[in-house]
C-alpha positions as CSV (number, residue, x, y, z in Angstrom):
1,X,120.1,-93.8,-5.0
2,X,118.0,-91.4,-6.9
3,X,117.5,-92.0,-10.9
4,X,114.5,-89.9,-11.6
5,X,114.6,-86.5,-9.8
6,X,111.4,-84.5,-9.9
7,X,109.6,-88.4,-9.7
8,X,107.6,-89.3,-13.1
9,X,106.7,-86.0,-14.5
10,X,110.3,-85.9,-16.0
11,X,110.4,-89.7,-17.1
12,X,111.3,-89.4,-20.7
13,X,108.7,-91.9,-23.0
14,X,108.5,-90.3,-26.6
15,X,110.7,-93.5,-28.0
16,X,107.3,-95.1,-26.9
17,X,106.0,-94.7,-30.2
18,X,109.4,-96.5,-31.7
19,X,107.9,-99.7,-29.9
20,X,104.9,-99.8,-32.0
21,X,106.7,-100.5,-35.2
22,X,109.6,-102.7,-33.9
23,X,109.1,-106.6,-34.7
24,X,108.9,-107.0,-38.4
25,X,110.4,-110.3,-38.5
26,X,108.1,-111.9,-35.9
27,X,105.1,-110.7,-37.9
28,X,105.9,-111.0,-40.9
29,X,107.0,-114.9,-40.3
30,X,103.5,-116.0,-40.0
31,X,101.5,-112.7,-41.8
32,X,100.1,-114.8,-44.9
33,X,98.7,-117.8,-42.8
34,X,97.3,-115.4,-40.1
35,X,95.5,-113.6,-43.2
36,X,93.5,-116.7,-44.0
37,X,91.8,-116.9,-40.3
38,X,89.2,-115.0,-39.7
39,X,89.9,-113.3,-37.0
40,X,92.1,-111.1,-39.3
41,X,89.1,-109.0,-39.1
42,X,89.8,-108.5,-34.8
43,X,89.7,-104.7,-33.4
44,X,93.6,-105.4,-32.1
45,X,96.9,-103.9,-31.2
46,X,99.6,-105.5,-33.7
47,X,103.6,-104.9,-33.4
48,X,105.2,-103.4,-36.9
49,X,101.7,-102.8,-38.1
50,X,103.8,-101.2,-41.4
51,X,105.1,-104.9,-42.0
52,X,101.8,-105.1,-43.4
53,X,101.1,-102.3,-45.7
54,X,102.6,-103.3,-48.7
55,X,101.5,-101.7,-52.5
56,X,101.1,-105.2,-53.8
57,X,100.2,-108.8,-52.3
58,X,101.8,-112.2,-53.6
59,X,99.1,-114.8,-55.4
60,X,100.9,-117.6,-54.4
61,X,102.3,-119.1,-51.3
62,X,106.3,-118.7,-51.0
63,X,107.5,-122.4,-52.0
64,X,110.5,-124.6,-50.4
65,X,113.5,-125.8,-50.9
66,X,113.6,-129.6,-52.8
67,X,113.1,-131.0,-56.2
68,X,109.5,-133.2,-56.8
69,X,109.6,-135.5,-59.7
70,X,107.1,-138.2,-60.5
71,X,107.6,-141.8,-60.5
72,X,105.6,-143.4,-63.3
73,X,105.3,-139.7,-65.1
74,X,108.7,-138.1,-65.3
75,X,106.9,-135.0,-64.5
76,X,109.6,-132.1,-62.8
77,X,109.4,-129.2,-60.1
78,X,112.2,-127.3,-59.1
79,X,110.4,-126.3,-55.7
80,X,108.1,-127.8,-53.6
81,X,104.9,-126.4,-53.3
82,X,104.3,-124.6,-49.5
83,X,100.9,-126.5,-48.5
84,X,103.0,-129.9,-49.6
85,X,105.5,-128.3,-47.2
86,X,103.9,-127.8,-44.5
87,X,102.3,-131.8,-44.7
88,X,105.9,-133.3,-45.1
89,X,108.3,-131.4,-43.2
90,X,111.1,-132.4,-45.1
91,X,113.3,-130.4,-43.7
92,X,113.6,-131.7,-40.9
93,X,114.4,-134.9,-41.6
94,X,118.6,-136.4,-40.8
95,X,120.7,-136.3,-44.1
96,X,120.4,-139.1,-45.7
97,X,117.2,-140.4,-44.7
98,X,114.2,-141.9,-47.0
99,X,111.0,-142.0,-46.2
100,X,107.8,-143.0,-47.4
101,X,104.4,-142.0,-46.9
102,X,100.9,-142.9,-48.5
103,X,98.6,-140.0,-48.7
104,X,95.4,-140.1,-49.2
105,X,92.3,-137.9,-48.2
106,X,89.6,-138.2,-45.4
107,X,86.1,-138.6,-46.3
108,X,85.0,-136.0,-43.5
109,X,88.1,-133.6,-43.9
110,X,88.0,-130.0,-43.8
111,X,89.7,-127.7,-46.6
112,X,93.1,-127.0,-45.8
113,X,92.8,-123.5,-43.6
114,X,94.3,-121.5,-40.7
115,X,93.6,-123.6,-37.2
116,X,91.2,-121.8,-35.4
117,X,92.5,-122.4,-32.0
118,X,95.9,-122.7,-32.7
119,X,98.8,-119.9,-31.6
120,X,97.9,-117.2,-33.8
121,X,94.4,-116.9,-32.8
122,X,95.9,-116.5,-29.2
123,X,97.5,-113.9,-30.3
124,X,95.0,-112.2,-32.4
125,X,92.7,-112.6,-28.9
126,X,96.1,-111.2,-26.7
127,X,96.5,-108.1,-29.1
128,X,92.4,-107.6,-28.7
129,X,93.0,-107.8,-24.6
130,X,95.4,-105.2,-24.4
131,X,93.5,-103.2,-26.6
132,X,90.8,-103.0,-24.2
133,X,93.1,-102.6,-21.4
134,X,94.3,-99.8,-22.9
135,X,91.2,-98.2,-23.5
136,X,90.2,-98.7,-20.3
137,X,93.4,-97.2,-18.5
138,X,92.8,-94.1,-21.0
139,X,88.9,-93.6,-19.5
140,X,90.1,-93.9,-16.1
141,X,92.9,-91.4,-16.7
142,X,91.0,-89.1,-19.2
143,X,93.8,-89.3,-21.5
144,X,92.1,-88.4,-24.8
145,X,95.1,-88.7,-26.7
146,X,96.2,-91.9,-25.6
147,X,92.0,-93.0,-26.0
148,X,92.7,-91.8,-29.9
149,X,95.8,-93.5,-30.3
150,X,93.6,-96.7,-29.0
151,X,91.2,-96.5,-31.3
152,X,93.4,-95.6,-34.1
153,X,96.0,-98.4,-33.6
154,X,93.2,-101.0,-33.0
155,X,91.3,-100.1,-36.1
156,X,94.2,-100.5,-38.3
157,X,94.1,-104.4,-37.8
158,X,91.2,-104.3,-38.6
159,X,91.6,-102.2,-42.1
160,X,95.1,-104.1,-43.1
161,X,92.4,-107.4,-42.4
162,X,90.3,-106.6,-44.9
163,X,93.0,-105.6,-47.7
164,X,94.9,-109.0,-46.6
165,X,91.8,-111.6,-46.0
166,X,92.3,-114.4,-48.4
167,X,91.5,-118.4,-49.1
168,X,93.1,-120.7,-50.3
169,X,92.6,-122.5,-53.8
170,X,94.5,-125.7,-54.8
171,X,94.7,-126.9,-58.5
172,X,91.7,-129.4,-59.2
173,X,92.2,-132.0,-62.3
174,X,89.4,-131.1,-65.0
175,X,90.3,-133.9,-67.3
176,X,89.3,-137.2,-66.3
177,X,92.0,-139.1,-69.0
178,X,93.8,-142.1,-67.3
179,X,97.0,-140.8,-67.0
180,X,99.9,-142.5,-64.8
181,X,100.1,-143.1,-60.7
182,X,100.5,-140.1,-59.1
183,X,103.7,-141.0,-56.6
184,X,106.2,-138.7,-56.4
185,X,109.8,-138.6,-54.8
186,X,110.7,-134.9,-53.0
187,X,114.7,-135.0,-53.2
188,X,115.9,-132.1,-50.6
189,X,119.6,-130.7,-50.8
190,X,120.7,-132.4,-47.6
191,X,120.3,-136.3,-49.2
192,X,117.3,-137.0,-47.8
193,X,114.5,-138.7,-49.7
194,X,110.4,-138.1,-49.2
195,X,108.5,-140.8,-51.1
196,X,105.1,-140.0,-51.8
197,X,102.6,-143.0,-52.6
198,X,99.1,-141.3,-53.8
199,X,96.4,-140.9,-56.4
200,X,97.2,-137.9,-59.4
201,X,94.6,-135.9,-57.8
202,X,96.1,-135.4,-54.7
203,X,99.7,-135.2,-56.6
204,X,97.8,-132.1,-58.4
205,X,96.7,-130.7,-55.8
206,X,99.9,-130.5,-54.0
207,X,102.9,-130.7,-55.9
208,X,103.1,-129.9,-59.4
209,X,100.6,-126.6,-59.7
210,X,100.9,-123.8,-57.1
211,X,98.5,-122.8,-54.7
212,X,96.6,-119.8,-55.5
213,X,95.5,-117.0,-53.3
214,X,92.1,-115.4,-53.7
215,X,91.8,-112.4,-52.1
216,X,88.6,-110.5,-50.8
217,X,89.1,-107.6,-52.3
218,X,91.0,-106.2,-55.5
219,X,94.2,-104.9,-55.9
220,X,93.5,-101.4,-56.4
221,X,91.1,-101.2,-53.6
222,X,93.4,-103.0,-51.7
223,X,96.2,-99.7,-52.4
224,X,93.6,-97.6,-51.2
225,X,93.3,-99.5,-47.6
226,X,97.3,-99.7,-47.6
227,X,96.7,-95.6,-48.0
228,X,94.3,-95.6,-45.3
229,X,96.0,-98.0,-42.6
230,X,99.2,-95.6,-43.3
231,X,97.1,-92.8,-42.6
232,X,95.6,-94.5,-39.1
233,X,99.2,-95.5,-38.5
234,X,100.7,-92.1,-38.4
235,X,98.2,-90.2,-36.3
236,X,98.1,-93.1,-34.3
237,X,102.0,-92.7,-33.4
238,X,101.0,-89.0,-32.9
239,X,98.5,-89.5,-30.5
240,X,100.7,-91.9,-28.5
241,X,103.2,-89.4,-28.2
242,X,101.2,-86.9,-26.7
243,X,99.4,-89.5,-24.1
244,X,100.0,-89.4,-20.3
245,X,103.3,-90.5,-18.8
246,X,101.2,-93.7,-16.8
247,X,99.6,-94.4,-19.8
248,X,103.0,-94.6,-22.2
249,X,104.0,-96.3,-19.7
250,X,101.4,-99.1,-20.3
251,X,101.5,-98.5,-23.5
252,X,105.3,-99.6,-23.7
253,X,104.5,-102.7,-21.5
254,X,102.0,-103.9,-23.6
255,X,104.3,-103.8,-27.2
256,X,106.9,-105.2,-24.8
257,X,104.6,-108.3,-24.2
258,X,103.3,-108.5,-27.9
259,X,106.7,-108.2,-29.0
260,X,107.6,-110.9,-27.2
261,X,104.9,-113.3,-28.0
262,X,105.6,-112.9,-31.4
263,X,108.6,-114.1,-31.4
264,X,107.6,-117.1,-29.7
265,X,105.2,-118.2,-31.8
266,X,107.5,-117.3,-34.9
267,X,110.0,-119.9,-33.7
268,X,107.0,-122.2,-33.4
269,X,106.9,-125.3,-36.4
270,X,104.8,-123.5,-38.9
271,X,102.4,-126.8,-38.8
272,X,101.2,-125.7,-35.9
273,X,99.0,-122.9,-37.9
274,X,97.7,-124.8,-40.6
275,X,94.6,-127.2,-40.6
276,X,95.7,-129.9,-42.8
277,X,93.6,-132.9,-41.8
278,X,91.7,-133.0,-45.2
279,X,94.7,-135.4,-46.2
280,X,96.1,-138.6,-43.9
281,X,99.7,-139.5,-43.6
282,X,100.1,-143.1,-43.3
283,X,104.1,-144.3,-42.9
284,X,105.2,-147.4,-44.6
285,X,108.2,-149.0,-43.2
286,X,111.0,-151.1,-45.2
287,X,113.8,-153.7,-44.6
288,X,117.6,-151.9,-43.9
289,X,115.3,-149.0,-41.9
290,X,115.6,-145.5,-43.0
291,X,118.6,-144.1,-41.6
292,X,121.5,-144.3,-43.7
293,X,125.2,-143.1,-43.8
294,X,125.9,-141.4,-47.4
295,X,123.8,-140.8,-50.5
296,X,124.9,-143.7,-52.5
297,X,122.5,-145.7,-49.9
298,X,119.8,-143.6,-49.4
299,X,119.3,-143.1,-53.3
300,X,119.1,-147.0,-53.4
301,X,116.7,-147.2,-50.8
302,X,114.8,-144.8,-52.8
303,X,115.1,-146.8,-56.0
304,X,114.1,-149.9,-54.5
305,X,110.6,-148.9,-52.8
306,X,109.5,-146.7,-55.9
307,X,111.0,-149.9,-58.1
308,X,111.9,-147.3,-60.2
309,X,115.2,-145.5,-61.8
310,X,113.5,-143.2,-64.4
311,X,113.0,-140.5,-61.6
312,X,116.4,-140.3,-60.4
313,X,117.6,-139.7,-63.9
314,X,115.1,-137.1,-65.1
315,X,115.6,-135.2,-61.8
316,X,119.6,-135.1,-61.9
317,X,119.5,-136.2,-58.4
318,X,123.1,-138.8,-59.6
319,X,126.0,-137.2,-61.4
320,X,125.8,-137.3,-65.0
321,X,128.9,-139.8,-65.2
322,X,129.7,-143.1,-67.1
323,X,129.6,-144.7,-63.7
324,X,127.0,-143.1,-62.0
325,X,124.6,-144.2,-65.1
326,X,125.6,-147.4,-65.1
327,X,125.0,-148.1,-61.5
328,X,121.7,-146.9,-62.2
329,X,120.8,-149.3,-64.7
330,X,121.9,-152.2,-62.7
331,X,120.2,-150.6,-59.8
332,X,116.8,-150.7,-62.3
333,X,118.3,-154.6,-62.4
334,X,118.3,-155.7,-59.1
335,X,114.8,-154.2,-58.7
336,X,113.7,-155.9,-61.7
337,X,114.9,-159.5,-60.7
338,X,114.0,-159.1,-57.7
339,X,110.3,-158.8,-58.2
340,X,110.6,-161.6,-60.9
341,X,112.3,-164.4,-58.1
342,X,110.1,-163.0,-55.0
343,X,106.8,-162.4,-56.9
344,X,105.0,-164.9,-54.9
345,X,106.9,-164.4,-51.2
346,X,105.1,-162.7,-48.8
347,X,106.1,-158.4,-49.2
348,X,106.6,-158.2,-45.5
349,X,109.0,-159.5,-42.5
350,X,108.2,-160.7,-38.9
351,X,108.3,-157.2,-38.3
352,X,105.7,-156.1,-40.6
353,X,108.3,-154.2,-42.7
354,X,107.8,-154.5,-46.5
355,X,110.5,-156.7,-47.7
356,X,112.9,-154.6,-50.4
357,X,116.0,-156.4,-52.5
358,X,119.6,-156.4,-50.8
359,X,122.6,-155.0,-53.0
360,X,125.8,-154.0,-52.1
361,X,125.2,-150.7,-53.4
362,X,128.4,-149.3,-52.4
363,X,130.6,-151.7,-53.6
364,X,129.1,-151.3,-56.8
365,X,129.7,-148.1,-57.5
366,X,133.4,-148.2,-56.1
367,X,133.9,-151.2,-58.7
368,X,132.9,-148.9,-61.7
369,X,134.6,-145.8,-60.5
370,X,137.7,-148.0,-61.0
371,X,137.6,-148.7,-64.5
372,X,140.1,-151.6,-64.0
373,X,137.3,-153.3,-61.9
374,X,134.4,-152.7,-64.2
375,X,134.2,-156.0,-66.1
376,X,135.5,-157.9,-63.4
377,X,132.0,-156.6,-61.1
378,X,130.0,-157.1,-64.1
């Protein structure tokens, strides 16, 4: 069976240029991280370069889902800043599940950057390879045009690279007052809790002031590259039209294989492109575990390591009911007198789990949502 009659020559590739700009999702997924790496800057072959070419840049990084409030300070966020994102992984955590964590930083850390050997460098490196495939193929052939489009499609990378490069800056404290500990308790819409143990610093740093981006170049110089990669990107489209039918036939395979790694690595945890071991994450574990059934539970858990109710109130993480406020206070109870008898016991079990107060939590609140049972609880 014959598909192709006349063989090659009347093999029909002009949607070839089409496959250069498909993939916007993949790229755009991990475009801001891959712009703090230097190899930004590498000669390449990128899918939906035009993803890229934008008339203005964001100054901060895109924040997550999940309210941060401050134990000792009553200090509020409505988001959760995307570096402290990134650390936690919130999101992934069960419903219902509390956690806690105590950050601090290490003395030989690294600013928080872009890995350099992690998966978008390995695709930065696989777009430079098929670049130089591709200009070799178009020597061998003498295909001038598709040895333009080469050239003109590799150099864009590099021009949107120097309109995109950026660092990173995180807010510093300049006052040295002494102002409250610095723990914080991330609440995220599915019920779970994230308790934070660290220093105000590092609370600074990551939760209550946005990251800032600082780009390498200004924003109106920055239009003109956008101009200029648009420019590179049409002639280069052009130019790939008019190549040889072998060589749009590479030419497809290789944005076929890009397109595809892209993907991949989009669906990759977005830890996995980020240097963060400036900070270390050290888990503390607590009696009744940190699994629980419903929210009732894992708000006490909550309550009972950060020994405090303030939070929960100045977050609106209860219902603003008679009976939800009232099993907060004697929730700030049984923390309180629990500290007072137990002062003295050792904090942790056999197991090395830090010992926490035991309250029927549920039975509680089902007592004062039945106003005939209130006085008889109390």
């Amino acid at each position: 069976m014959r598909f192709l009659s006349g063989g090659l020559n009347n093999l029909q590739l002009d949607i070839v240029g089409f496959l250069a700009i498909l993939g916007e999702g993949a790229v755009l997924a991990n475009a801001q991280v891959s712009a703090l790496s230097k190899f930004v800057f590498l000669p390449r072959l990128l899918p939906a370069p035009q993803a890229l070419i934008k008339t203005s840049r964001p100054d901060r990084l895109a924040p997550s889902d999940g309210k941060v409030v401050g134990c000792k300070s009553g200090g509020k966020q409505p988001k959760l800043n995307h570096v402290a994102h990134i650390l936690h992984s919130g999101h992934s955590l069960p419903d219902y599940t509390v956690r806690c964590v105590r950050l601090t930083k290490n003395a030989q850390g690294k600013p928080v950057k872009a890995r350099n050997a992690g998966p978008l460098t390995w695709l930065s490196l696989l777009g430079c390879a098929m670049s130089l495939v591709l200009l070799g193929l178009s020597i061998y052939y003498g295909d001038g045009m598709s040895l333009v489009a080469d050239i003109l499609l590799s150099s864009l990378s590099t021009i949107v690279g120097i309109g995109s490069k950026w660092s990173l800056e995180l807010p510093q404290r300049t006052s040295k007052r002494k102002v409250p500990a610095g723990d914080v308790v991330i609440c995220y819409p599915h019920g779970a809790f994230h308790v934070i143990k660290c220093d105000e610093n590092i609370a600074r740093e990551l939760y209550w002031a946005p990251e800032k981006c600082n780009y390498m170049v200004g924003l109106q110089a920055y239009r003109f590259v956008s101009l200029t990669g648009t420019v590179l990107l049409m002639f280069g489209v052009i130019a790939l039209a008019n190549a040889q039918i072998e060589l749009q036939i590479a030419w497809g395979g290789a944005y076929i294989i890009l397109n595809a790694a892209y993907w991949v690595v989009a669906a990759l945890p977005p830890r996995l492109h980020w240097d963060i071991s400036l900070y270390r994450v050290d888990e503390e574990r607590y009696t009744g575990g940190d699994r629980f059934v419903n929210f009732t539970q894992a708000l006490w858990q909550a309550v009972a390591i950060t020994q405090e109710t303030k939070w929960a109130r100045s977050a609106d993480v209860a219902p603003d009911t008679v009976a939800w406020n009232e099993w907060l206070r004697r929730a700030g109870d049984q923390v309180a007198e629990f500290q007072n008898e137990h002062d003295d016991l050792p904090k942790r079990d056999l197991g090395g789990n830090i010992i926490l107060p035991r309250w029927d939590c549920e039975g509680a609140l089902s007592a004062l949502m039945n106003p005939d049972k209130v006085e008889e609880f109390a």
